[in-house]
Structure formats: C-alpha cells, structure tokens
C-alpha positions as CSV (number, residue, x, y, z in Angstrom):
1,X,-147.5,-184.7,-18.7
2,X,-144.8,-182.5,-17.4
3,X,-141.3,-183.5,-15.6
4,X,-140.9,-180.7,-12.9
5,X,-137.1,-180.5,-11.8
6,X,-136.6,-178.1,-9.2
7,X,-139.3,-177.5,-5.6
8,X,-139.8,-174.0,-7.2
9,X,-141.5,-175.2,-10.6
10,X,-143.7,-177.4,-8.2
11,X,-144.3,-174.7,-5.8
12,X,-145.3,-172.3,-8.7
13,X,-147.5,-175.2,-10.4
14,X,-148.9,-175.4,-7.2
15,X,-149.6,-172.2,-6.7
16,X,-152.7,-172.3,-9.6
17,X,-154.5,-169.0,-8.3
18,X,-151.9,-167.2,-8.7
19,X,-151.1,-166.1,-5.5
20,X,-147.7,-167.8,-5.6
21,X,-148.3,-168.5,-1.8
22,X,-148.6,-172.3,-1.2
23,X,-148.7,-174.4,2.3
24,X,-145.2,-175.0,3.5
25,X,-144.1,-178.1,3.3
26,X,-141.6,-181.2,3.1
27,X,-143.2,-183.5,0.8
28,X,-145.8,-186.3,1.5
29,X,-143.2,-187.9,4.5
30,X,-146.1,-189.5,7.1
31,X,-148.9,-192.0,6.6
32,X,-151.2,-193.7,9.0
33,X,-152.5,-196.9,8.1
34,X,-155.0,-199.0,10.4
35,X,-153.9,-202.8,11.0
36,X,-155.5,-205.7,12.1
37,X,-152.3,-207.0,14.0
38,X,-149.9,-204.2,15.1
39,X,-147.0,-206.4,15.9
40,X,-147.5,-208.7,12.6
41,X,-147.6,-205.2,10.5
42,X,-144.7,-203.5,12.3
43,X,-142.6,-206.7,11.7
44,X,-143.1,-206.7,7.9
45,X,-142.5,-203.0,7.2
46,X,-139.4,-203.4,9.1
47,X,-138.5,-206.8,7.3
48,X,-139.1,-205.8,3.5
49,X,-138.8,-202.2,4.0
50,X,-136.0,-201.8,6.5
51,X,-137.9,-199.4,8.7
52,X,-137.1,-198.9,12.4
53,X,-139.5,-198.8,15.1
54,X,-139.2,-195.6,16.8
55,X,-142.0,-196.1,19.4
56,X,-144.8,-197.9,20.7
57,X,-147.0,-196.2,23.2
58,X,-149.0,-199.3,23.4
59,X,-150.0,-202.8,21.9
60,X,-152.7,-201.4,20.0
61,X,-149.8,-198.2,17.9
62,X,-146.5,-198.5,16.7
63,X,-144.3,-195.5,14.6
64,X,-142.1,-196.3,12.0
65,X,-139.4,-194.7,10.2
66,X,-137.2,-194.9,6.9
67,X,-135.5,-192.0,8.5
68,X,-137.3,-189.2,6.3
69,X,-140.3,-191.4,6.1
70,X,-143.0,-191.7,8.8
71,X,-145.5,-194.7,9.2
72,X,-147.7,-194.8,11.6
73,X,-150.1,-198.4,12.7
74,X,-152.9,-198.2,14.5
75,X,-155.2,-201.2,15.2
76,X,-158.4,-201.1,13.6
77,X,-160.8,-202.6,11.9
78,X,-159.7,-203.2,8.2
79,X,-162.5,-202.4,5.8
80,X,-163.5,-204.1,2.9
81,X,-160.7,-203.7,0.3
82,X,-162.5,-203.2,-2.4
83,X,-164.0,-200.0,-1.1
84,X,-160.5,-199.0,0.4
85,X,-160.0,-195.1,-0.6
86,X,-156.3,-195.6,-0.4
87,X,-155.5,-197.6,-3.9
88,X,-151.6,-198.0,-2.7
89,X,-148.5,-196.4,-1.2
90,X,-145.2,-196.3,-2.4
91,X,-141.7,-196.8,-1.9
92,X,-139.2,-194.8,-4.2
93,X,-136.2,-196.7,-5.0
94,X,-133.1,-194.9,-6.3
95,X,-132.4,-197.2,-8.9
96,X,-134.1,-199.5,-11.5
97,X,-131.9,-201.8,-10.2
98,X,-133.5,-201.5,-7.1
99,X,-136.7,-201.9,-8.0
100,X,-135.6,-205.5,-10.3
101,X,-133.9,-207.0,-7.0
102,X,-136.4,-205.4,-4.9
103,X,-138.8,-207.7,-7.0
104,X,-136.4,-210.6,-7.1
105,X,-136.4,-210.3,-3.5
106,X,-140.4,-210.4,-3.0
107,X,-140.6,-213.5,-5.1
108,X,-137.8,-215.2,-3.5
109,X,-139.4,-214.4,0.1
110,X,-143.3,-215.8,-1.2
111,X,-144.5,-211.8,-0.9
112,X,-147.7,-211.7,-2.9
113,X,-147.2,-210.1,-5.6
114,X,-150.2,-207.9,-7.2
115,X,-148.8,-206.6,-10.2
116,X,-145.7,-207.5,-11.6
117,X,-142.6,-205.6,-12.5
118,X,-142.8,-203.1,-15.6
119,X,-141.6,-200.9,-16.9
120,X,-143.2,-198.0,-18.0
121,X,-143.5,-195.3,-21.2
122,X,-142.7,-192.6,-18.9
123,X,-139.2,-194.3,-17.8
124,X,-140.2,-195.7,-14.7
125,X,-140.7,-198.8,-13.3
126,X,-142.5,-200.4,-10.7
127,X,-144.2,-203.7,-8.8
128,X,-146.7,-204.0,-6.5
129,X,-147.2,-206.3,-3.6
130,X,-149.7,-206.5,-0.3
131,X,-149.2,-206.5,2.9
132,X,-150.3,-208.6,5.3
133,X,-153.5,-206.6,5.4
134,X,-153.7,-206.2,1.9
135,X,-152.8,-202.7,1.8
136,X,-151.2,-202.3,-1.9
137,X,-147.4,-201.5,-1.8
138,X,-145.8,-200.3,-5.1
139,X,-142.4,-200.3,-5.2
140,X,-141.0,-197.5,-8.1
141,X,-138.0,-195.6,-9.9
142,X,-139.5,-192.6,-10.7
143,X,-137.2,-190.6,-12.7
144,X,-138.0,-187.1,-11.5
145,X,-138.1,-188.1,-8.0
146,X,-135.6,-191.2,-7.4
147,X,-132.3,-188.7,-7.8
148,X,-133.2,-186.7,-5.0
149,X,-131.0,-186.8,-2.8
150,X,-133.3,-187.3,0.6
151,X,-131.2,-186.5,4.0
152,X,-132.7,-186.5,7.4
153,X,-131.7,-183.3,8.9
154,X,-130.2,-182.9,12.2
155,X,-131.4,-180.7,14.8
C-alpha cells in the first residue's frame, strides 16, 4: 500500500482514466447517521467528541460540528446492525497519544468498547467503541493523515 503526501498525488491517483480531471472537493467532512433518540445521540457526540450543536430545526434533526467536521442526526428507525452498510466512522486524532488517553478516557467513562487499542504494522493506531445506537466509532492516528494541519476557513 502506498503513503500519499501531498492533495496532488491523491488527486492524480484519483484521476485513474487519465483524464487528470477529478470532482472538486474538501475531503470526506459530512455524515448523516439515523438515531433512534436525537437528543441522547446529540449529547454523546458532544460529550466524547467535543462537537457543538449548530442547529436543530426540530426534535426529530440535530447538526453537529467539530468545526471542519459535519454530523448530521436524523431520527429513524435503526436497522439491524448486522446488516448495517456503514462498518464505522472515524475520528482522526493528532497524536498516538491521543488516541491512548482517548481510550483511557472511554474505559474510565464505561464507553463500550468494541475493539481495543492497537497498534498497527502500518504505524497507526486505533480503538473502537459504539454509540448509543451501536454505530461503530474508531478512534485513529493515521500517520499520513493525522499531521494535517485541518483549519476551518473564514468567510
């Protein structure tokens, strides 16, 4: 597997037909997720994650930011989890560190914990937990990625 360091070596990776013309874009910034109970969902991502709730039309929707991140609730009927499309979403951390006192902190706050930490061939490491609807949260340095240095721009 190849380490990419720079947006162009992506965009040109990406760019497989040789066009060199790719969809414009920021990065992956904005999931939506559907919730059993919106209020119980937008209090944990704001408790373990630190997001922000930056509105809520209604009971039934709230929107959540990291400030470069977008998550977006929506009431719904959780599926079976087993047939889930969406295996997990993650949280970069910046740090290993992080992600050990990240861990420390799930285990200290009775988060359950799917998989525990490790750390990985490739250099990264990671944990996994639920949420309270059992979506899978993994929590990761990845070595490519955590460096960046991600700004909200101003505008």
């Amino acid at each position: 597997m190849r380490r990419y360091d720079s947006p162009s070596l992506i965009a040109e990776v990406a760019s497989a037909d040789g066009s060199g013309k790719v969809i414009t874009n920021r990065g992956l910034r904005h999931l939506a997720l559907k919730v059993a109970d919106v209020a119980r969902a937008s209090d944990f991502y704001q408790r373990v994650f630190g997001m922000k709730l930056v509105w809520q039309p209604d009971a039934d929707n709230a929107y959540l930011s990291s400030g470069c991140d977008n998550l977006a609730l929506h009431r719904g009927t959780v599926g079976d989890r087993g047939a889930q499309a969406l295996d997990h979403l993650g949280f970069i951390a910046a740090t290993i560190a992080e992600v050990e006192s990240g861990y420390a902190w799930a285990q200290a706050n009775g988060l359950a914990i799917v998989n525990p930490l490790k750390h990985h061939r490739d250099g990264s490491v990671s944990f996994y937990l639920n949420d309270p609807d059992g979506n899978v949260i993994q929590l990761l340095y990845e070595p490519s990625i955590s460096p960046l240095n991600l700004v909200r721009e101003r505008g």
